[in-house]
C-alpha positions as CSV (number, residue, x, y, z in Angstrom):
1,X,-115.1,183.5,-148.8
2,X,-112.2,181.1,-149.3
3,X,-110.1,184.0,-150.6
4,X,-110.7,186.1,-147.5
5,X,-110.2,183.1,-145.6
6,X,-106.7,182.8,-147.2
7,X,-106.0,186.6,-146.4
8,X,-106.9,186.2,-143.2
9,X,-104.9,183.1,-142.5
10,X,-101.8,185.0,-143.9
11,X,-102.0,188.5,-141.9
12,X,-102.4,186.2,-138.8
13,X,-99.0,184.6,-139.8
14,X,-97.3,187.4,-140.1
15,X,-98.6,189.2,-137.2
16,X,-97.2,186.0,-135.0
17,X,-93.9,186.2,-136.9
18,X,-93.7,190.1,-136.1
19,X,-94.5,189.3,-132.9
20,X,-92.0,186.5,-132.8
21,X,-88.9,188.5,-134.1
22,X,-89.9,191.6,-131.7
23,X,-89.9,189.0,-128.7
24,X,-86.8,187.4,-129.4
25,X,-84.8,191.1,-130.4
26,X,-86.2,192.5,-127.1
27,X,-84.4,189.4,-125.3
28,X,-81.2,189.0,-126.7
29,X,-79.8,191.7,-124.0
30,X,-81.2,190.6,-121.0
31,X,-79.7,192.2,-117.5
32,X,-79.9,190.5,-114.1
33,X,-78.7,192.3,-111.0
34,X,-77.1,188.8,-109.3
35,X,-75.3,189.3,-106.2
36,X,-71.7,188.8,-106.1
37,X,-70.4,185.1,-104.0
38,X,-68.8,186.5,-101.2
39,X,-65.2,185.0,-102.0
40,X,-61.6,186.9,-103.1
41,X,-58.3,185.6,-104.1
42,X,-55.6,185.3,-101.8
43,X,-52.0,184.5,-102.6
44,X,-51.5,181.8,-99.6
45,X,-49.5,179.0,-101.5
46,X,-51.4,176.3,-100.6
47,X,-54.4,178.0,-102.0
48,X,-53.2,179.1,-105.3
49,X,-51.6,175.2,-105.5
50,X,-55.3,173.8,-104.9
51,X,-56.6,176.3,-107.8
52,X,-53.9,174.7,-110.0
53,X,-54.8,171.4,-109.3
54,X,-58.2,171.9,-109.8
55,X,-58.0,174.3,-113.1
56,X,-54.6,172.2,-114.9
57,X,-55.8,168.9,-113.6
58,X,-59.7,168.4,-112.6
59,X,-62.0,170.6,-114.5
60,X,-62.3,170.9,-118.3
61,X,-60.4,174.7,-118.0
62,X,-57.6,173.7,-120.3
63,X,-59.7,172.0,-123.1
64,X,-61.6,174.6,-123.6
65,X,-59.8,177.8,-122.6
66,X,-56.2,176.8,-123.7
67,X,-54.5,178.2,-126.3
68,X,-56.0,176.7,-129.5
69,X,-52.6,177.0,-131.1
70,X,-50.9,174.4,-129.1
71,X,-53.8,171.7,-128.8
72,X,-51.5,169.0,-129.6
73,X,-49.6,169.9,-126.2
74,X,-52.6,171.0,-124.7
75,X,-53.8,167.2,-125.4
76,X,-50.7,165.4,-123.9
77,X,-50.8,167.1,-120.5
78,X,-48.8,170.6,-120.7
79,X,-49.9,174.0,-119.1
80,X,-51.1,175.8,-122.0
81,X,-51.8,179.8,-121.4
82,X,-55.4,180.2,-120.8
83,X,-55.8,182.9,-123.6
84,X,-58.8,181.1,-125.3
85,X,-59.8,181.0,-128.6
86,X,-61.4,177.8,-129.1
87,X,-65.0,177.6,-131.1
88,X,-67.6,175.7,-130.9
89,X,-69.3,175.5,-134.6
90,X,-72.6,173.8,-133.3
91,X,-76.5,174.3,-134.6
92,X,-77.0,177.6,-132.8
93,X,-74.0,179.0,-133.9
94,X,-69.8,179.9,-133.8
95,X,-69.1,180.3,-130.2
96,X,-65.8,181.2,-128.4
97,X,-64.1,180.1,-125.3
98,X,-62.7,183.4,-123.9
99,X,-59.5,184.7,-122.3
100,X,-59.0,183.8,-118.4
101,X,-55.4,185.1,-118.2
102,X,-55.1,188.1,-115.8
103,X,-54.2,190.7,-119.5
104,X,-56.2,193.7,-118.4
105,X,-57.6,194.5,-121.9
106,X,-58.7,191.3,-123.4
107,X,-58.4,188.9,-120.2
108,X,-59.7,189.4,-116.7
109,X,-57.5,191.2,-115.3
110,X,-59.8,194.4,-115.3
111,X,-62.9,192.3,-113.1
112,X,-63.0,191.8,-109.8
113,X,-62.7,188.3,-107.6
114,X,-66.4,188.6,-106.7
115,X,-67.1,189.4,-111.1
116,X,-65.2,186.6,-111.7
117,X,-66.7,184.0,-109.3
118,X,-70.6,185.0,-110.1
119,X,-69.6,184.1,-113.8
120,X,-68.5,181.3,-113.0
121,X,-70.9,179.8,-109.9
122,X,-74.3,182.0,-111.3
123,X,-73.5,182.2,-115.2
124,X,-73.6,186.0,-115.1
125,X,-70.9,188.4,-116.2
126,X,-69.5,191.1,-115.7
127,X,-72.1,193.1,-117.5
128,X,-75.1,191.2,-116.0
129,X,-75.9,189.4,-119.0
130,X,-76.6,185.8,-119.0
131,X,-73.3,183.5,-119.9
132,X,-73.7,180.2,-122.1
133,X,-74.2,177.5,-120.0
134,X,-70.8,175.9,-121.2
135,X,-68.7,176.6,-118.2
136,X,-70.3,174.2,-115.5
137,X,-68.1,174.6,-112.2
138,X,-71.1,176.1,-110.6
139,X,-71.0,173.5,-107.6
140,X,-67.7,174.5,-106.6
141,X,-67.3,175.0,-102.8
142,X,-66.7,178.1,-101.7
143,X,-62.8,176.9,-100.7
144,X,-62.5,175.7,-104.1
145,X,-63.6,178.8,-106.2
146,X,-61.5,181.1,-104.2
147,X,-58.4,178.7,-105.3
148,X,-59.7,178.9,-108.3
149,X,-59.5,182.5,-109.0
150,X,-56.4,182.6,-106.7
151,X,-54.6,180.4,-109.6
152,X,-55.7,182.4,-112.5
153,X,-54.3,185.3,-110.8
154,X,-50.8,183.9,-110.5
155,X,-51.1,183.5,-114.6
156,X,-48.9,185.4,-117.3
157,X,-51.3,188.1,-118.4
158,X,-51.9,187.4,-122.4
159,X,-52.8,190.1,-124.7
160,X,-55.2,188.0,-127.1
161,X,-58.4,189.4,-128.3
162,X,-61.6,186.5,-128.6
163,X,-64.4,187.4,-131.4
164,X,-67.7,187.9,-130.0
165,X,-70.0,185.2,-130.2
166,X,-71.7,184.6,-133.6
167,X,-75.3,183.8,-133.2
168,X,-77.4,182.7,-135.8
169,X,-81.3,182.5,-136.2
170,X,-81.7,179.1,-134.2
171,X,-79.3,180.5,-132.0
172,X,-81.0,184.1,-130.8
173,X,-84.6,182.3,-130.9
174,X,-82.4,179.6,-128.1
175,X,-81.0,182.7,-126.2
176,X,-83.9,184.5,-126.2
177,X,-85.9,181.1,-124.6
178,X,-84.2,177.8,-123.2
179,X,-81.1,179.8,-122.7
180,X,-82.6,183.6,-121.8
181,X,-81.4,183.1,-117.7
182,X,-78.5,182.7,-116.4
183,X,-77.8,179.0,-114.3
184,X,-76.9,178.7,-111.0
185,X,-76.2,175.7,-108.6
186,X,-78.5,172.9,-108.6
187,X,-77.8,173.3,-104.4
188,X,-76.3,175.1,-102.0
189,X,-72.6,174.8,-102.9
190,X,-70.3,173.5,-100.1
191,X,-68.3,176.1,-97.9
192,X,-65.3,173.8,-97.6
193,X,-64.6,170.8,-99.7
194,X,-64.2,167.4,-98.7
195,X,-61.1,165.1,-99.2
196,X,-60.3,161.8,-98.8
197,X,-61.3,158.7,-100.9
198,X,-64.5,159.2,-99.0
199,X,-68.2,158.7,-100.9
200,X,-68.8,162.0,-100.3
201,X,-65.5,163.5,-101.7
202,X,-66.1,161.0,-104.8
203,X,-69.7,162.6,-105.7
204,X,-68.2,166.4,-105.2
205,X,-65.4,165.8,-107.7
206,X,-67.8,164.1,-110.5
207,X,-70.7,166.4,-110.0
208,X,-69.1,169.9,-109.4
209,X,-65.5,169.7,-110.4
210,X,-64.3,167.2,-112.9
211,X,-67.9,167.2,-114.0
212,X,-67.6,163.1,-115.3
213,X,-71.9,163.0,-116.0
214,X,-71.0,166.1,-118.6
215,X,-69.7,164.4,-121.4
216,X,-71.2,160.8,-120.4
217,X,-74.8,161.4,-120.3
218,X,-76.5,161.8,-123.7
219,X,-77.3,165.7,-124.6
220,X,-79.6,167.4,-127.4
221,X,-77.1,168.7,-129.5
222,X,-78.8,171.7,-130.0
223,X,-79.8,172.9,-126.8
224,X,-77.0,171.6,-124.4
225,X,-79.5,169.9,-122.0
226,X,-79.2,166.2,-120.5
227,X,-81.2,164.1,-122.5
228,X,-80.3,160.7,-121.2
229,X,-79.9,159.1,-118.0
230,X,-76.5,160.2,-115.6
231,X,-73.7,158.4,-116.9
232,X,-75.6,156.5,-119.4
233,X,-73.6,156.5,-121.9
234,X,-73.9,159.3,-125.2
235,X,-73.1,159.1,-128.7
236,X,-72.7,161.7,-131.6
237,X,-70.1,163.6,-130.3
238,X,-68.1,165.8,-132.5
239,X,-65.6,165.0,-132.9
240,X,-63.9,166.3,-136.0
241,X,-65.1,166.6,-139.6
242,X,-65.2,162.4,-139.9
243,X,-65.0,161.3,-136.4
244,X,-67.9,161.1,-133.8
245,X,-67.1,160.0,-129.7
246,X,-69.5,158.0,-127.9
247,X,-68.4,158.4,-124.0
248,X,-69.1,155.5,-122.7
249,X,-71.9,154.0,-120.0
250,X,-70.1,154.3,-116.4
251,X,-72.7,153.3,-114.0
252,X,-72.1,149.8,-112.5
253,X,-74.5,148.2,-114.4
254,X,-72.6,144.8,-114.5
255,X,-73.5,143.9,-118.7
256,X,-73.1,147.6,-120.2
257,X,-71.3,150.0,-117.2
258,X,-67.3,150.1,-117.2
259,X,-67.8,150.6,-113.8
260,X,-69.4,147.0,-114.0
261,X,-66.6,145.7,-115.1
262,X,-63.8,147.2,-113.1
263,X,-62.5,147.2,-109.5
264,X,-61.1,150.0,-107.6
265,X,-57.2,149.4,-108.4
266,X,-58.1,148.6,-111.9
267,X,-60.0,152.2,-111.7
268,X,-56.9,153.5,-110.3
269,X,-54.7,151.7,-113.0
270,X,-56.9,153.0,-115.9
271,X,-55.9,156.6,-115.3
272,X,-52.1,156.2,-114.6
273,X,-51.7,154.3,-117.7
274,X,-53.1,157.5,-120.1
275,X,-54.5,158.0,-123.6
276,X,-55.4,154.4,-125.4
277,X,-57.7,155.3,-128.0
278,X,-55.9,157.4,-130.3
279,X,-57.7,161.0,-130.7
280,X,-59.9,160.1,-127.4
281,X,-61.0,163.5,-126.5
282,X,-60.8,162.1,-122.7
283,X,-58.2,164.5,-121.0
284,X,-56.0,161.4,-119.9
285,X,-52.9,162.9,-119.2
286,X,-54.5,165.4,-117.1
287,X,-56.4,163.2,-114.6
288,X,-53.4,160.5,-115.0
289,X,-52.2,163.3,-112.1
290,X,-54.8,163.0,-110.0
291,X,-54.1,161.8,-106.3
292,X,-55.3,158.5,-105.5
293,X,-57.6,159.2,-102.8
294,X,-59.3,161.4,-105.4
295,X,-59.6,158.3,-107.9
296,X,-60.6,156.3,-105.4
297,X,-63.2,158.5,-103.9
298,X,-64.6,159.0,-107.7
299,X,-64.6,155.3,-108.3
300,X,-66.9,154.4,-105.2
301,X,-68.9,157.7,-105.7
302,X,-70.2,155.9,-109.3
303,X,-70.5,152.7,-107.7
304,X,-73.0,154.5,-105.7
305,X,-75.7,155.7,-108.8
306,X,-78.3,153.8,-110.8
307,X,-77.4,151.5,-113.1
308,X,-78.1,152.0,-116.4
309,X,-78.5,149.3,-118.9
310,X,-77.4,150.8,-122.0
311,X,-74.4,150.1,-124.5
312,X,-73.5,153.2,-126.4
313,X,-71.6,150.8,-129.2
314,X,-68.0,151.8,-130.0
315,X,-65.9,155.0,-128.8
316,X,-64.9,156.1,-132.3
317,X,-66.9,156.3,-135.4
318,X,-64.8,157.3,-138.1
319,X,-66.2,158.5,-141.5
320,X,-68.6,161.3,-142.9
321,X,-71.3,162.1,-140.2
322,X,-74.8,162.6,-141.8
């Protein structure tokens, strides 16, 4: 009895495993017919100039799309070519940050404006598959990610191929579940943008453009997802082969918050001064250009959340992670 009990207990295993395997295969190609955003380029000056500011000075798009070769400048402020390259080496695999420059064969110059903007507001491209949810502009008003796309037109078209993405076991059984659809906007993204060092310019730049609660709210580092509270604070970041980042907590919790701590003009100071941590992976000299009112409208957006009582310890760790 205990024998066929045994035989039993193993065919049921691998009929769920089979099972498994043929669920997750059948998912990995996923199609969804998402409408295109009803936006286009245009080549008005001022336009293109707010989709510079935005891509070269707000948003992560240099980090992660710049040319891999010239980090170093990349890092200290200059306009890289957007030719990607960059890879992630995480749990669910080698991913790569692709080519934005308008090069026809290995770029985007071959997609349309409205291709372009549902990859980046709905996370689908141009072949209806579901996108990683790295790129996470998806709040971007309307204004804004027609000046976005407007910008990348204008670039120098470069002719760099990006390997595909390399997915491994952990990383198919994520795509084919947490990550199987595409994201979207939280909301209803803005038609025009607001300006000003206004409250309400403060809270569109942090949540939907220069994305602040991205890398300073804790995150499982397998899946991508929040796993803390906003601006909290996270720690474990990679940060190189013997170096982990801990962003810091930057609610105005008065014991643990930086914004605690700090008045507007200091706020303001912070940024103009640049890099103070060596190897800080915070784009200082980046958001050093940012317009004041856009500092100030950040600084009394965060004075605005939750505070959080939590102290993440140091920035760096340096030495072997475990």
């Amino acid at each position: 009895m205990f024998r066929k009990i045994l035989v039993a207990f193993g065919i049921l295993v691998v009929v769920l495993v089979a099972g498994l395997a043929t669920y997750v295969a059948m998912r990995q190609n996923l199609r969804f017919e998402t409408p295109y955003p009803a936006v286009a380029a245009s080549t008005d000056s001022v336009v293109v100039a707010r989709g510079e500011y935005i891509v070269r000075v707000m948003s992560g798009c240099t980090s992660c799309h710049g040319d891999p070769a010239q980090k170093v400048a990349q890092e200290d402020g200059a306009d890289v070519p957007l030719s990607g390259g960059f890879t992630w080496d995480i749990p669910p695999g080698k991913f790569y940050a692709r080519n934005i420059t308008p090069d026809a064969e290995t770029g985007i110059g071959k997609f349309t404006d409205g291709a372009v903007a549902r990859a980046l507001r709905n996370g689908v491209g141009h072949d209806g598959r579901a996108l990683l949810p790295f790129m996470e502009e998806q709040g971007l008003s309307d204004e804004d990610l027609a000046a976005v796309i407007s910008y990348l037109r204008t670039q120098a078209p470069v002719h760099h191929p990006v390997p595909t993405h390399q997915y491994n076991l952990l990383g198919r059984i994520v795509k084919a579940t947490v990550l199987a659809n595409p994201v979207g906007p939280a909301e209803t993204p803005l038609v025009v943008s607001p300006h000003g060092a206004t409250i309400e310019n403060g809270r569109y730049l942090a949540e939907s453009v220069a994305l602040c609660w991205a890398c300073h709210t804790q995150r499982n580092m397998a899946t991508g997802a929040l796993a803390g509270p906003r601006y909290g604070g996270a720690t474990g970041f990679d940060a190189g082969p013997e170096r982990s980042w801990s962003p810091p907590n930057i609610t105005p919790d008065p014991e643990t918050g930086r914004l605690g701590r700090m008045s507007e003009d200091q706020f303001v100071a912070r940024f103009r001064a640049g890099r103070a941590v060596p190897g800080s992976p915070m784009p200082w000299p980046r958001y050093a250009r940012m317009t004041d009112d856009d500092l100030r409208a950040i600084h009394r957006y965060l004075k605005t959340v939750p505070p959080v009582k939590r102290d993440v310890g140091p920035p760096v760790v340096e030495g072997k992670k475990s």
